[in-house]
Structures are given as structure tokens and as C-alpha cells.
CHARMM-style PDB file with segment names, atoms N, HN, CA, C and O in Angstrom:
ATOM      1  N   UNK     1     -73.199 121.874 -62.749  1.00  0.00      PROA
ATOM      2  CA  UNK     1     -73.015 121.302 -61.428  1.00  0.00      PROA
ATOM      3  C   UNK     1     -72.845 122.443 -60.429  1.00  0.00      PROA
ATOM      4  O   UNK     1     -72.053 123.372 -60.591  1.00  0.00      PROA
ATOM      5  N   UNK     2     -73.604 122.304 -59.452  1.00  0.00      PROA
ATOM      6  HN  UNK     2     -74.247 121.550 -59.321  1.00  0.00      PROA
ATOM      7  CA  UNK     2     -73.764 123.608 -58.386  1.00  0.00      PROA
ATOM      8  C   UNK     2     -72.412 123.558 -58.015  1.00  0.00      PROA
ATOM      9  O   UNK     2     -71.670 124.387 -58.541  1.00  0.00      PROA
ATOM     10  N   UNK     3     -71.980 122.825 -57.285  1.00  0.00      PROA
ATOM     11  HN  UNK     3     -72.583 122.152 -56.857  1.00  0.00      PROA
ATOM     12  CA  UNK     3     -70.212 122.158 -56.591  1.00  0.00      PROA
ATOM     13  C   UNK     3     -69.095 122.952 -57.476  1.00  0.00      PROA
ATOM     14  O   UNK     3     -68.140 123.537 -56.965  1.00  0.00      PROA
ATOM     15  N   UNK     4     -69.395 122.878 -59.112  1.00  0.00      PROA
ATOM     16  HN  UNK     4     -70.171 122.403 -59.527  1.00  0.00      PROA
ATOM     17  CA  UNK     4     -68.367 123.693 -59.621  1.00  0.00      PROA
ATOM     18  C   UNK     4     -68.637 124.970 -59.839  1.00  0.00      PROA
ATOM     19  O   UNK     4     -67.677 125.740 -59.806  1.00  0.00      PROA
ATOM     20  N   UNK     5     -70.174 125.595 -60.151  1.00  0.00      PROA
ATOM     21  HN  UNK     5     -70.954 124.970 -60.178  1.00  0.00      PROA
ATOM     22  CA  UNK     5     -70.270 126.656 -59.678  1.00  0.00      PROA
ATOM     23  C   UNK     5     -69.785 127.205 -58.652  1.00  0.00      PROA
ATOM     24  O   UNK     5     -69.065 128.089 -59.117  1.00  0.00      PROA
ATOM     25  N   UNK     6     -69.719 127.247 -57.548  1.00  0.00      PROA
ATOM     26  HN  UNK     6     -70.304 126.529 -57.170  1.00  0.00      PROA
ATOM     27  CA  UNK     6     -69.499 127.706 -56.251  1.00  0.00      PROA
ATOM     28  C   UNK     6     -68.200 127.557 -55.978  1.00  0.00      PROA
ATOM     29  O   UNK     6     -67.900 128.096 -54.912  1.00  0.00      PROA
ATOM     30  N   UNK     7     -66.800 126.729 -56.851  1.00  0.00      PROA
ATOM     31  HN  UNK     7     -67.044 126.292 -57.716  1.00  0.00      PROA
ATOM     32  CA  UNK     7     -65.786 126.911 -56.769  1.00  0.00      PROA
ATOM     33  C   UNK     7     -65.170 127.665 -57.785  1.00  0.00      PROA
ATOM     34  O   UNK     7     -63.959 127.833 -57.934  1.00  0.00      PROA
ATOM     35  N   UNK     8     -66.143 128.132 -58.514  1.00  0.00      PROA
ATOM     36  HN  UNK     8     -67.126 127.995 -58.392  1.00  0.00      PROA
ATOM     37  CA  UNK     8     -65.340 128.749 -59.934  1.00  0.00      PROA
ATOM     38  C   UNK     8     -65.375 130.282 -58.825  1.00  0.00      PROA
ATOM     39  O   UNK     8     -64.459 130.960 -58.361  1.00  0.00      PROA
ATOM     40  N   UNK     9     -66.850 130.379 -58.712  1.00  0.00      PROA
ATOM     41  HN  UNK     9     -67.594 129.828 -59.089  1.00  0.00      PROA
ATOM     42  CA  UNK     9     -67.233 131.773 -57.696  1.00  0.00      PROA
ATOM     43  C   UNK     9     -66.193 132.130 -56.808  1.00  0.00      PROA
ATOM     44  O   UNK     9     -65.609 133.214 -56.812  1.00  0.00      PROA
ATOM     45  N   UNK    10     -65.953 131.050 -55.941  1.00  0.00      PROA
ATOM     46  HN  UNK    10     -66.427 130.170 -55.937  1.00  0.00      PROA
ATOM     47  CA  UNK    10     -65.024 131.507 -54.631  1.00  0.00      PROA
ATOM     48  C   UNK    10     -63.610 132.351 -55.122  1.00  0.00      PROA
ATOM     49  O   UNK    10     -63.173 133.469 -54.851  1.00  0.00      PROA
ATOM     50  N   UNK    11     -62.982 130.885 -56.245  1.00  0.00      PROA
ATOM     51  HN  UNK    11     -63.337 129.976 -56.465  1.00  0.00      PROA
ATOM     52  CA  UNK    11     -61.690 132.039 -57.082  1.00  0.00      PROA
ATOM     53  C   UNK    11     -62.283 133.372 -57.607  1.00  0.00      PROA
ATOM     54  O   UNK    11     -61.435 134.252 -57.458  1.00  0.00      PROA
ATOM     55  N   UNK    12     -63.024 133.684 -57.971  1.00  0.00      PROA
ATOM     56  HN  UNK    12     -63.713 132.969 -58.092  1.00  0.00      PROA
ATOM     57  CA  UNK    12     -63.077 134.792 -58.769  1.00  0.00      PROA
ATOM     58  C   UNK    12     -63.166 135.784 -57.594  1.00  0.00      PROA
ATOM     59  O   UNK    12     -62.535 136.840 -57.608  1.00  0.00      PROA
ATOM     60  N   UNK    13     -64.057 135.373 -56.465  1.00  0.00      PROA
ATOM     61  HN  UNK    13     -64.570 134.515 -56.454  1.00  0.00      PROA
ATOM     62  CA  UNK    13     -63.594 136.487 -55.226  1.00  0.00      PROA
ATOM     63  C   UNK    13     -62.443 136.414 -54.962  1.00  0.00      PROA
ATOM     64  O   UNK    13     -61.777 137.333 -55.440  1.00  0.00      PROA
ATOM     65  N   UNK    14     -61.846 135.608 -54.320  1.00  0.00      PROA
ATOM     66  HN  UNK    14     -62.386 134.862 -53.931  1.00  0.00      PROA
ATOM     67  CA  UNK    14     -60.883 135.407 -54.201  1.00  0.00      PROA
ATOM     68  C   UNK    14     -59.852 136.413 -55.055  1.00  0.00      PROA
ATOM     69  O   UNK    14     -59.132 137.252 -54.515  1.00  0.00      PROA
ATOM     70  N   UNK    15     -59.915 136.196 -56.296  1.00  0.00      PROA
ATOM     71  HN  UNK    15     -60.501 135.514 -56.734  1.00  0.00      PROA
ATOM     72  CA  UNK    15     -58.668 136.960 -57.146  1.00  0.00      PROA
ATOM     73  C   UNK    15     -59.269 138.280 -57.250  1.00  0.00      PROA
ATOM     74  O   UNK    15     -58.649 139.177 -57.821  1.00  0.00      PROA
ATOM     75  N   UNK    16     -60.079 138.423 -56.897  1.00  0.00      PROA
ATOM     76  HN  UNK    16     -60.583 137.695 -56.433  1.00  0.00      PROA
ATOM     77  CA  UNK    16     -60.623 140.441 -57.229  1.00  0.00      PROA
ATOM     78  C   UNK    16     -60.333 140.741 -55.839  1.00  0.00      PROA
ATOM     79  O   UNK    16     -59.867 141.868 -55.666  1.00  0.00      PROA
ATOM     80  N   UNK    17     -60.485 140.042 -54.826  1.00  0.00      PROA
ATOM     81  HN  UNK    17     -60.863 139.127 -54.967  1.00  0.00      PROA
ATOM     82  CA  UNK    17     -60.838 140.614 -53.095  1.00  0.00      PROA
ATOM     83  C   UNK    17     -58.457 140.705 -53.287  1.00  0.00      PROA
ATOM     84  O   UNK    17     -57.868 141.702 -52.869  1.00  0.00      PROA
ATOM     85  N   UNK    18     -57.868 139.804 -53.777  1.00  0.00      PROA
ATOM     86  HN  UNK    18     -58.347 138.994 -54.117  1.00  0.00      PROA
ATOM     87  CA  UNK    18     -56.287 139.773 -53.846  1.00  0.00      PROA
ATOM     88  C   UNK    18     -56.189 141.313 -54.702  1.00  0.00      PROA
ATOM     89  O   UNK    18     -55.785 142.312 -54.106  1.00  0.00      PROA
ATOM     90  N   UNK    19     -56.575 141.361 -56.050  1.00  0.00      PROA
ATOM     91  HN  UNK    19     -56.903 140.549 -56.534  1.00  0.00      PROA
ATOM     92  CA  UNK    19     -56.287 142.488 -56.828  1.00  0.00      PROA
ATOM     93  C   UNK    19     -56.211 143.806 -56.212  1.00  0.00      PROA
ATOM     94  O   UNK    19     -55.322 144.654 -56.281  1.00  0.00      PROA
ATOM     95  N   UNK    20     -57.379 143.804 -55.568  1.00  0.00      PROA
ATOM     96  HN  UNK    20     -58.102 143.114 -55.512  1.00  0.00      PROA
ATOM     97  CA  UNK    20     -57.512 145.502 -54.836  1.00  0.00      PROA
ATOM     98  C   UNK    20     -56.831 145.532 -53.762  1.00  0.00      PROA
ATOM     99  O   UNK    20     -56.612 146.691 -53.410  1.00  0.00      PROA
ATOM    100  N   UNK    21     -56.343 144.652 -52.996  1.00  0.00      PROA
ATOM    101  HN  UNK    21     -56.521 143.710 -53.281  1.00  0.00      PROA
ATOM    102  CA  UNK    21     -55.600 144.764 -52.179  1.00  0.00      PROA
ATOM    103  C   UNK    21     -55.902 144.681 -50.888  1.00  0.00      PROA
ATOM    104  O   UNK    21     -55.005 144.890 -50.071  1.00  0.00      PROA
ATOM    105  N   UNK    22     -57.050 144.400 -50.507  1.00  0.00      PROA
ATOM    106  HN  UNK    22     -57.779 144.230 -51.170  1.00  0.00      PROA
ATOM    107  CA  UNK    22     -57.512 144.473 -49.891  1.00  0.00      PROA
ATOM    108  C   UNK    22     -57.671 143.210 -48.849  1.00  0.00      PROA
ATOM    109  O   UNK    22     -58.788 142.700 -48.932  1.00  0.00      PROA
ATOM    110  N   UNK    23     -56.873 142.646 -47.969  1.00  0.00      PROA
ATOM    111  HN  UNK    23     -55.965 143.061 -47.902  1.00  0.00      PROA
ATOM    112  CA  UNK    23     -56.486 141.965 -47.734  1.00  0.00      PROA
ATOM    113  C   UNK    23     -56.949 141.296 -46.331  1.00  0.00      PROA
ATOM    114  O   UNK    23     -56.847 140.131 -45.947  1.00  0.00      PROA
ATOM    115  N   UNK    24     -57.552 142.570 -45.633  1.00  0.00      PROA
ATOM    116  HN  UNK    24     -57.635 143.517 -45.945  1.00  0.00      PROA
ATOM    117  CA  UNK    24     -58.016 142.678 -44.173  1.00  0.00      PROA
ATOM    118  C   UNK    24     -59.624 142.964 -44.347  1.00  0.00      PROA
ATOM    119  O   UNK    24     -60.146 144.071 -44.478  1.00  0.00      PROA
ATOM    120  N   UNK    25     -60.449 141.340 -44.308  1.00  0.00      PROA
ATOM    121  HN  UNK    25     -60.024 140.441 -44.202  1.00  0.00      PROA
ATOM    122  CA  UNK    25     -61.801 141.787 -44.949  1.00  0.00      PROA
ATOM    123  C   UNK    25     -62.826 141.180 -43.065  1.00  0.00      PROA
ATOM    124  O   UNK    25     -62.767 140.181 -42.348  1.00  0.00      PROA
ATOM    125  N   UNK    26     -63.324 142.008 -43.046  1.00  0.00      PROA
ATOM    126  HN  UNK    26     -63.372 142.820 -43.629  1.00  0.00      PROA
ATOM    127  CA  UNK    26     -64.235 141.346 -41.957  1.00  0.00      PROA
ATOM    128  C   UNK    26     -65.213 140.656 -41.474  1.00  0.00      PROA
ATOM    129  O   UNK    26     -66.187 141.393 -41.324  1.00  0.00      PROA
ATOM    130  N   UNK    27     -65.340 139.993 -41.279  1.00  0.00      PROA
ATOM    131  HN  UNK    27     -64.548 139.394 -41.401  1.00  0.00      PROA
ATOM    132  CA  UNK    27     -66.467 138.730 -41.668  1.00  0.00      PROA
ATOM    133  C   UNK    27     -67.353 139.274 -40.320  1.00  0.00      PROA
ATOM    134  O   UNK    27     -67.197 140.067 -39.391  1.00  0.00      PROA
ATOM    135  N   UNK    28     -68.074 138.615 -40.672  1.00  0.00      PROA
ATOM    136  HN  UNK    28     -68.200 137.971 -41.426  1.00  0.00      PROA
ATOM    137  CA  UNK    28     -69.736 138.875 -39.470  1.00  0.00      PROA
ATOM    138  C   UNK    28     -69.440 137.945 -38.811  1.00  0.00      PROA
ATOM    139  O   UNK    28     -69.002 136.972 -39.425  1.00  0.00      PROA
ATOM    140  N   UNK    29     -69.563 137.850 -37.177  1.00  0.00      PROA
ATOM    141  HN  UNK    29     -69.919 138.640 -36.678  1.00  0.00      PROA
ATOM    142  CA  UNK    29     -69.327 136.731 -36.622  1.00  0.00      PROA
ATOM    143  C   UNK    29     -70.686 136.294 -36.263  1.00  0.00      PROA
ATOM    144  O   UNK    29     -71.716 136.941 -36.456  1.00  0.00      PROA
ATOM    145  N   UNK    30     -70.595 135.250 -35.778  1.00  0.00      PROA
ATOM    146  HN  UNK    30     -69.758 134.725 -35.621  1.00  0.00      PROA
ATOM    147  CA  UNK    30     -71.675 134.235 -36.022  1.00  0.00      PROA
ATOM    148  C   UNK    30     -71.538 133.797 -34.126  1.00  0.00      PROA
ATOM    149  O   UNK    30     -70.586 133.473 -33.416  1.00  0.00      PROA
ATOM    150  N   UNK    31     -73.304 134.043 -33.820  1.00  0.00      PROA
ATOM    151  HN  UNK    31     -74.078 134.306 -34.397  1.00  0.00      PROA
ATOM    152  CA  UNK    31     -73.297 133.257 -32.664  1.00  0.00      PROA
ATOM    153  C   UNK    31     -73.347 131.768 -32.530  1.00  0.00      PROA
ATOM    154  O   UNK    31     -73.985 131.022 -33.273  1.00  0.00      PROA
ATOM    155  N   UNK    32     -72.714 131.456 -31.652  1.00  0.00      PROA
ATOM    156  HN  UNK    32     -72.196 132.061 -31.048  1.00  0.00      PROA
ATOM    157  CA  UNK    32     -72.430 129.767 -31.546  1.00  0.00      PROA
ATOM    158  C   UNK    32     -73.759 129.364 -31.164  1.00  0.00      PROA
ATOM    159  O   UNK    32     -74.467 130.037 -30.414  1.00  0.00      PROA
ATOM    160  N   UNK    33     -74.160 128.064 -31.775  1.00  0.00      PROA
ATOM    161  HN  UNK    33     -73.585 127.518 -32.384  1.00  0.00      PROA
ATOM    162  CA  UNK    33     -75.802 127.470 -31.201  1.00  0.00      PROA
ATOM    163  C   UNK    33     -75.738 126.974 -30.234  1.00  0.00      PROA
ATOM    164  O   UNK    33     -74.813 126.161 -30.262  1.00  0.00      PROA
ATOM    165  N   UNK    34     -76.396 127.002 -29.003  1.00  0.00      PROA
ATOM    166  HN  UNK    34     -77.147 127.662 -28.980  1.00  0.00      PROA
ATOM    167  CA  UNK    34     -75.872 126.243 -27.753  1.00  0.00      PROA
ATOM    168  C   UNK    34     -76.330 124.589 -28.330  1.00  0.00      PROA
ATOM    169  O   UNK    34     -77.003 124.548 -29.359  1.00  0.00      PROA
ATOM    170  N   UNK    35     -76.098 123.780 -27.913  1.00  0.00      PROA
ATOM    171  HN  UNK    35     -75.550 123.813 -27.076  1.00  0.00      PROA
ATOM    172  CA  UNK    35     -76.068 122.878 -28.182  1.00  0.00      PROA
ATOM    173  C   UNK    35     -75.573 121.286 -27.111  1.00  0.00      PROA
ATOM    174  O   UNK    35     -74.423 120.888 -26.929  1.00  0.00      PROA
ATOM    175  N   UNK    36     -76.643 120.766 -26.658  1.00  0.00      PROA
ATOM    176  HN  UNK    36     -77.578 121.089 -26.805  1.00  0.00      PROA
ATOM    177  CA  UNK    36     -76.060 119.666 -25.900  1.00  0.00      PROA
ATOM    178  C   UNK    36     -76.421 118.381 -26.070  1.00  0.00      PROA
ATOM    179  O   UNK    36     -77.439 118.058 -26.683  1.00  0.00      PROA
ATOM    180  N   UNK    37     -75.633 117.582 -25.552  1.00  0.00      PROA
ATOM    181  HN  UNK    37     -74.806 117.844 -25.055  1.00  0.00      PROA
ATOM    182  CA  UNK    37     -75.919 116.146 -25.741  1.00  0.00      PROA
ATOM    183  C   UNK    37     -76.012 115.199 -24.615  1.00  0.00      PROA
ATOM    184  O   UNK    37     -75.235 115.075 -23.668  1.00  0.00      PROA
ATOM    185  N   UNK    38     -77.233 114.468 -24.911  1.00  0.00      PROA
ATOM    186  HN  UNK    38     -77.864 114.568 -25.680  1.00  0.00      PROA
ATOM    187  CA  UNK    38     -77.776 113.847 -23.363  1.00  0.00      PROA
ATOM    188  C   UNK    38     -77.433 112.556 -23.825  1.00  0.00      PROA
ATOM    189  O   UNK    38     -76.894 112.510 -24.931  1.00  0.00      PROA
ATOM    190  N   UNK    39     -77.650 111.377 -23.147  1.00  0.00      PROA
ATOM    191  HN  UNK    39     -78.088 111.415 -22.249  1.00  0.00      PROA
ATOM    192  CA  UNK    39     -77.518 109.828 -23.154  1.00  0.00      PROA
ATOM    193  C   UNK    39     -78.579 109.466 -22.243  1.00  0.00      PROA
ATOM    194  O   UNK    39     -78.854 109.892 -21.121  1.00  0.00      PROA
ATOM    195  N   UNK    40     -79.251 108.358 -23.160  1.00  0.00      PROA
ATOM    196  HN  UNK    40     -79.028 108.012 -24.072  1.00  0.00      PROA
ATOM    197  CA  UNK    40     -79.962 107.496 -21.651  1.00  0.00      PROA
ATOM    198  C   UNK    40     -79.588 107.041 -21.124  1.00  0.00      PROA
ATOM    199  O   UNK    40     -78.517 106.644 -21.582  1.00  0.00      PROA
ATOM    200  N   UNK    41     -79.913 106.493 -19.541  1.00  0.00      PROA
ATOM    201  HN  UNK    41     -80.783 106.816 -19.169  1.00  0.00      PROA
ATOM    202  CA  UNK    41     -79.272 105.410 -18.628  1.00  0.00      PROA
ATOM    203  C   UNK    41     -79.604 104.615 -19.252  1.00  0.00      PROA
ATOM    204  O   UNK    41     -78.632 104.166 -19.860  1.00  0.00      PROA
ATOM    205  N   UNK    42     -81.075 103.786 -19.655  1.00  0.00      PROA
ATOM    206  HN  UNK    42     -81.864 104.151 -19.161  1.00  0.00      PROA
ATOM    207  CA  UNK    42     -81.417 102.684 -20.184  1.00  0.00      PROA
ATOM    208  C   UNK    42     -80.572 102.136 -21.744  1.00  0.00      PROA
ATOM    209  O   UNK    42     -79.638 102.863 -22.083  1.00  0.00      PROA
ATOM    210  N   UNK    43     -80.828 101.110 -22.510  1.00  0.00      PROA
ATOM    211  HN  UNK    43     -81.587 100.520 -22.234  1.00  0.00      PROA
ATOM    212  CA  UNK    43     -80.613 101.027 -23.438  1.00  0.00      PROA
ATOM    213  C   UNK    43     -81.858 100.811 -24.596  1.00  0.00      PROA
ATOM    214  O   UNK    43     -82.361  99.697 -24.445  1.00  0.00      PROA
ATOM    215  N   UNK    44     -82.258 101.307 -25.309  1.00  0.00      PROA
ATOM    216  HN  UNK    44     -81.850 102.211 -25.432  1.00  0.00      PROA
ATOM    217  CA  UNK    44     -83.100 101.092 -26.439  1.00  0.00      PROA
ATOM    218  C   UNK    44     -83.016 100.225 -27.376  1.00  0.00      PROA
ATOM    219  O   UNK    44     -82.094 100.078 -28.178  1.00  0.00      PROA
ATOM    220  N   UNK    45     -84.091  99.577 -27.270  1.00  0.00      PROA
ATOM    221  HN  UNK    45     -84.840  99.697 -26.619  1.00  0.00      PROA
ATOM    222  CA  UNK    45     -83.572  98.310 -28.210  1.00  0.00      PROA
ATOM    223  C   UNK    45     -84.494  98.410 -29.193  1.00  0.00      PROA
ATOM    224  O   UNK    45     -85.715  98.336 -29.062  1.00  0.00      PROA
ATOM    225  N   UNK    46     -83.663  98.638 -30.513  1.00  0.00      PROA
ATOM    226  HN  UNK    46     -82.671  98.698 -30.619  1.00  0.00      PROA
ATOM    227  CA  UNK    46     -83.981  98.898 -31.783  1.00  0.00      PROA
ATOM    228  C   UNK    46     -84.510  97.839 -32.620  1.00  0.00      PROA
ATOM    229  O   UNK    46     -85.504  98.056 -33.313  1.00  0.00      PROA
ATOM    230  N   UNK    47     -83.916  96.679 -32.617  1.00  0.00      PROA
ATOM    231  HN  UNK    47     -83.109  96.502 -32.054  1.00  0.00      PROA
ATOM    232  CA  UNK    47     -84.549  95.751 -33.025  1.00  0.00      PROA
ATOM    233  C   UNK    47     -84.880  94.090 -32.194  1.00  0.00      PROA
ATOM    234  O   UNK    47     -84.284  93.022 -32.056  1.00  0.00      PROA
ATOM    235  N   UNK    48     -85.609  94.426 -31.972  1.00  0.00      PROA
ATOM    236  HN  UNK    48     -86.094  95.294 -32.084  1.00  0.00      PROA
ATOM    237  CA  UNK    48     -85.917  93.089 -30.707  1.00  0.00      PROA
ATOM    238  C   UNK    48     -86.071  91.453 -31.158  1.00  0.00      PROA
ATOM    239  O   UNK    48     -86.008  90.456 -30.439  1.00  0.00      PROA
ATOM    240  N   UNK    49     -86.273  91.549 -32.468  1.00  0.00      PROA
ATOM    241  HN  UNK    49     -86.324  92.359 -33.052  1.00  0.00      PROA
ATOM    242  CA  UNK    49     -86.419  89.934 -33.265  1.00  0.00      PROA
ATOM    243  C   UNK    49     -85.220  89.390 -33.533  1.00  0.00      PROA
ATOM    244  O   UNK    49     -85.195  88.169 -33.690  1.00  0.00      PROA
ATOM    245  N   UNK    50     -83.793  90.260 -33.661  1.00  0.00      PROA
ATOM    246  HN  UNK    50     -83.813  91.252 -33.533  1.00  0.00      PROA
ATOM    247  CA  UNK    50     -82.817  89.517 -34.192  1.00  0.00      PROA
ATOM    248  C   UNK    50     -81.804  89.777 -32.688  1.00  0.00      PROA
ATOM    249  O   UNK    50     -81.490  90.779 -32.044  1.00  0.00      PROA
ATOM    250  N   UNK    51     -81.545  88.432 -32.576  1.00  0.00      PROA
ATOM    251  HN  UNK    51     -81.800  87.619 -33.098  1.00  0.00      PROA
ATOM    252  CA  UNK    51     -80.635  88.211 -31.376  1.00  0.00      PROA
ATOM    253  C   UNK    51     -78.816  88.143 -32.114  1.00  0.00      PROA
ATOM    254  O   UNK    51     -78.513  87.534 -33.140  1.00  0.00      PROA
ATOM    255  N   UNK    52     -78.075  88.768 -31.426  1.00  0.00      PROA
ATOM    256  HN  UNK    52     -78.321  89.262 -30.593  1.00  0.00      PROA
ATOM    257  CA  UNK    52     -76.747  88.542 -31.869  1.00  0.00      PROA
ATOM    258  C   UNK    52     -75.683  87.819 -30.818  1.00  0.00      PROA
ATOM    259  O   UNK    52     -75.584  88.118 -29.628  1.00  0.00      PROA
ATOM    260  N   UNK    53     -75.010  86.940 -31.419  1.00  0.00      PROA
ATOM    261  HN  UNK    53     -75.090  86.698 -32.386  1.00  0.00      PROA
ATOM    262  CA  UNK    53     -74.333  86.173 -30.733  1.00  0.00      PROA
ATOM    263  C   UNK    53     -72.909  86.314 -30.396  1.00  0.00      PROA
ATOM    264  O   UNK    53     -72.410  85.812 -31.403  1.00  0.00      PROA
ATOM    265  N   UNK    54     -72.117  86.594 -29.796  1.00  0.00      PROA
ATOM    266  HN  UNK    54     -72.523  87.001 -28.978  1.00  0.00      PROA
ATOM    267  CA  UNK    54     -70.847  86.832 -30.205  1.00  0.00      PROA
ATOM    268  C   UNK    54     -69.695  85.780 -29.393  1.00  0.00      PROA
ATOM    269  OT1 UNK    54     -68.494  85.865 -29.650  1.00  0.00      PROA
TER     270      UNK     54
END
């Protein structure tokens, strides 16, 4: 199972990256994706045959 692969992995860094002591590790930072979110004014109507009643 990949899922337990990849958690057996993480401890084993984990306990070697603790052993040496090494405690202050630096990660690559990562640019943020711009990212936005629009709305229509209208509404889209997804299914037009079934009417709902409420």
C-alpha cells in the first residue's frame, strides 16, 4: 500500500533528520498560485426536466 509506504518513509526521516541533530532544516519555499474565484450573475440550470418543489 503506497499510504503505508510513505508513512513508514516519513518516520524513518524523521528519526535520522532527530538523530543527527539536526533540527533547523530548510525547506524550499514555494510560490503561492495566484488563484481566483468568479461567480455568475445569472444562474445555470443544470438540469431543466426535473422541477423541485419545496
Amino acid at each position: 500500500n503506497l499510504t503505508e509506504f510513505n508513512t513508514a518513509h516519513n518516520k524513518r526521516i524523521s528519526t535520522l533528520t532527530i538523530e543527527e541533530g539536526n533540527l533547523d532544516i530548510q525547506r524550499p519555499k514555494r510560490k503561492r498560485k495566484n488563484s481566483r474565484v468568479t461567480f455568475n450573475e445569472e444562474d445555470e440550470v443544470i438540469n431543466p426536466g426535473r422541477v423541485i418543489s419545496r
